[in-house]
C-alpha positions as CSV (number, residue, x, y, z in Angstrom):
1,X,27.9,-7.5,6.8
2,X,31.6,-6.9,5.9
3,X,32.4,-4.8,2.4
4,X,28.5,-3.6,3.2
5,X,27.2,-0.1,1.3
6,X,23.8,1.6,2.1
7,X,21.4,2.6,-0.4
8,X,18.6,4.6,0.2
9,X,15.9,3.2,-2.0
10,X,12.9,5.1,-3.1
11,X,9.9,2.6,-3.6
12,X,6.8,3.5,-5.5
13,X,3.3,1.3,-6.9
14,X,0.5,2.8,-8.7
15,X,-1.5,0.0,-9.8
16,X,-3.6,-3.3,-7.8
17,X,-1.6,-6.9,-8.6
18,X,-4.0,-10.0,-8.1
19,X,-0.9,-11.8,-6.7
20,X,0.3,-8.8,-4.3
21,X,-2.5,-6.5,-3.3
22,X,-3.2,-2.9,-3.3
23,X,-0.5,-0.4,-3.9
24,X,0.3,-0.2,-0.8
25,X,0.9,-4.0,0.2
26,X,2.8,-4.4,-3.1
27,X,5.4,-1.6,-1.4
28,X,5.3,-3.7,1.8
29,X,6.1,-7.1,0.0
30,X,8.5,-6.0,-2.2
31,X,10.4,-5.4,1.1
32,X,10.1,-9.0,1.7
33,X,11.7,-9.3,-1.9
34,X,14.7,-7.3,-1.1
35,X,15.5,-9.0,2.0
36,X,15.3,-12.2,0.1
37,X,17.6,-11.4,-2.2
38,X,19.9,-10.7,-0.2
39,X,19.8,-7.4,1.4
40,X,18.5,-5.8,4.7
41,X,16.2,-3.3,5.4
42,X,17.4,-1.4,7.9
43,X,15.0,1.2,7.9
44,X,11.5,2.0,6.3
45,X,9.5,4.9,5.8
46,X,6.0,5.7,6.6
47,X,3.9,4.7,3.1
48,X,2.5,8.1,1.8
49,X,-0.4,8.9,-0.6
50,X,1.1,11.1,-3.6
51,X,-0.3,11.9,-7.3
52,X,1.5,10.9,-10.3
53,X,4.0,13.0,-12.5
54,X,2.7,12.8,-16.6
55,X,-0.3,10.9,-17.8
56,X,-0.6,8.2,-15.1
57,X,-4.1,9.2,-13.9
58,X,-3.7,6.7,-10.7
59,X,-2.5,7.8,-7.6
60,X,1.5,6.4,-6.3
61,X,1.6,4.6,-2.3
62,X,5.4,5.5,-1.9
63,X,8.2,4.7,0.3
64,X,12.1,5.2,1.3
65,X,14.0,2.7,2.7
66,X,17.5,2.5,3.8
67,X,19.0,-1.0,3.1
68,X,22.5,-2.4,3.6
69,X,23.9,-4.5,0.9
70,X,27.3,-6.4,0.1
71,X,26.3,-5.4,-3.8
72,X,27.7,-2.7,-6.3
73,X,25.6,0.2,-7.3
74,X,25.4,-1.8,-10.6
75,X,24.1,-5.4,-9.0
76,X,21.8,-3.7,-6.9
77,X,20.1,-2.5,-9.8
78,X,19.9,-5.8,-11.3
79,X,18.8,-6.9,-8.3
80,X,16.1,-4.1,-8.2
81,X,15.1,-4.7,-11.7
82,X,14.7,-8.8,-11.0
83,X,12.7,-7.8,-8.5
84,X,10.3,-5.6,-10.2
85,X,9.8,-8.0,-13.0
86,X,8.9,-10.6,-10.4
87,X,6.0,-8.7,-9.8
88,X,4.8,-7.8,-13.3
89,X,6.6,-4.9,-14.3
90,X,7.2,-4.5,-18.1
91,X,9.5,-2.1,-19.4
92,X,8.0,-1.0,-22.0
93,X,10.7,2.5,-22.3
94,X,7.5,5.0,-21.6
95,X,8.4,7.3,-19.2
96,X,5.8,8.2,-16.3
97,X,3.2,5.3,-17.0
98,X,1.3,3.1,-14.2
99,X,3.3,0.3,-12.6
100,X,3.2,-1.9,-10.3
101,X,6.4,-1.5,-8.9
102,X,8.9,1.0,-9.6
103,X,12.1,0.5,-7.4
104,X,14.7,3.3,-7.7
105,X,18.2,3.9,-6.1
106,X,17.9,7.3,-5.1
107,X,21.8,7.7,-2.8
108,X,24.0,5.6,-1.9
109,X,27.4,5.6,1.0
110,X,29.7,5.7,-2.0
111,X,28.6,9.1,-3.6
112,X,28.3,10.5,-6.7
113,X,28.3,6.9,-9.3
114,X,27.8,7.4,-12.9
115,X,28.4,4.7,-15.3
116,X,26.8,3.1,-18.1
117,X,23.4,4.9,-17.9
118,X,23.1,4.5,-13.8
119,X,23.8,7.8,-12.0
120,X,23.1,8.2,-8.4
121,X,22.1,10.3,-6.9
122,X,18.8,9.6,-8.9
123,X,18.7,12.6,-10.9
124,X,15.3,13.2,-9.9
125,X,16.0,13.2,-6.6
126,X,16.0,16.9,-5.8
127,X,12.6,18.0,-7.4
128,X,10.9,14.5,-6.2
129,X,8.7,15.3,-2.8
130,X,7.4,11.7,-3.1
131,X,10.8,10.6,-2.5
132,X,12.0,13.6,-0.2
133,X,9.5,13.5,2.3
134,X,10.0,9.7,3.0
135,X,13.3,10.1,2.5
136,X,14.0,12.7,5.2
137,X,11.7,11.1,8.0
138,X,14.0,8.2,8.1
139,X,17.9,9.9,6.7
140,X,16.9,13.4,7.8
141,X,21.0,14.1,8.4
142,X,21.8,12.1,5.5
143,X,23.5,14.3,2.1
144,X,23.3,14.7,-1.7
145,X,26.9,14.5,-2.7
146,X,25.8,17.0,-5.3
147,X,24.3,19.8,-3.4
148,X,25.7,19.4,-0.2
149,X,22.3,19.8,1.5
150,X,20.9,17.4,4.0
151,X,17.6,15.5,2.7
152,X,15.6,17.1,5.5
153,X,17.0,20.7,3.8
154,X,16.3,19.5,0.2
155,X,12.3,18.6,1.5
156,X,12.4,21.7,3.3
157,X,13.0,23.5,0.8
158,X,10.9,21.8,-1.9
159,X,7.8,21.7,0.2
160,X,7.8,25.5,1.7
161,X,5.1,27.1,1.1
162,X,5.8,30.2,-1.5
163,X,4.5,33.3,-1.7
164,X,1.6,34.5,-4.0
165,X,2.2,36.3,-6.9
166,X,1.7,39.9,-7.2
């Protein structure tokens, strides 16, 4: 693909869909979705168990994958959005709720973007181990524009063990 850009794309489902499946097949097909619109996976992480952040009581399957796309940062959010709605998911502005799909752009080969409410890196990227740790098995070398650190440091050093308190 000529005038390509790489995104890595963090992937999450929390709730069964009678159309797509558990969780976890819902994170599998909405690869499927991606590539169909357009884009191509060119790699995907192991699917990982993780629990939810707020009052979501159900637990996330969640993935990174790296896909190369001839799109802006802004049309592959549209295109990411399309695709979550295709599968149900309702924006109903509450933050940290169950969904079916949640598709995020979490870096991308052009930087630091920030425009119009879309700012990547995902500003939850550093503090997000459900996003790090799949993240890092498949873009270990890869950066945050922002920190400088690699995303197998960032995991590193969100998932070390710390030291009890006195």
């Amino acid at each position: 693909m000529s005038g390509t850009h790489h995104y890595l794309i963090a992937l999450g489902s929390n709730m069964r869909s009678p159309r797509f499946g558990t969780p976890r097949q819902i994170v599998r097909a909405a690869c499927g979705h991606i590539e169909n619109a357009g884009a191509e996976i060119c790699a995907l992480s192991p699917i990982i168990r993780s629990r939810p952040i707020g009052p979501s009581a159900r637990e996330f399957a969640n993935a990174a994958a790296v896909v190369a796309a001839p799109f802006t940062p802004r049309a592959m959010l549209a295109m990411l959005q399309d695709i979550e709605t295709q599968f149900g998911r309702k924006r109903s502005g509450q933050a940290w709720r169950a969904r079916v799909l949640d598709l995020d752009i979490a870096l991308w080969s052009g930087g630091i973007y920030d425009e119009l409410g879309l700012q990547i890196p995902h500003p939850g990227l550093r503090e997000r181990p459900f996003v790090l740790g799949p993240a890092s098995a498949i873009t270990p070398h890869w950066r945050d524009p922002i920190s400088r650190l690699s995303l197998a440091q960032l995991n590193a050093r969100l998932t070390r063990p710390q030291p009890l308190s006195k």
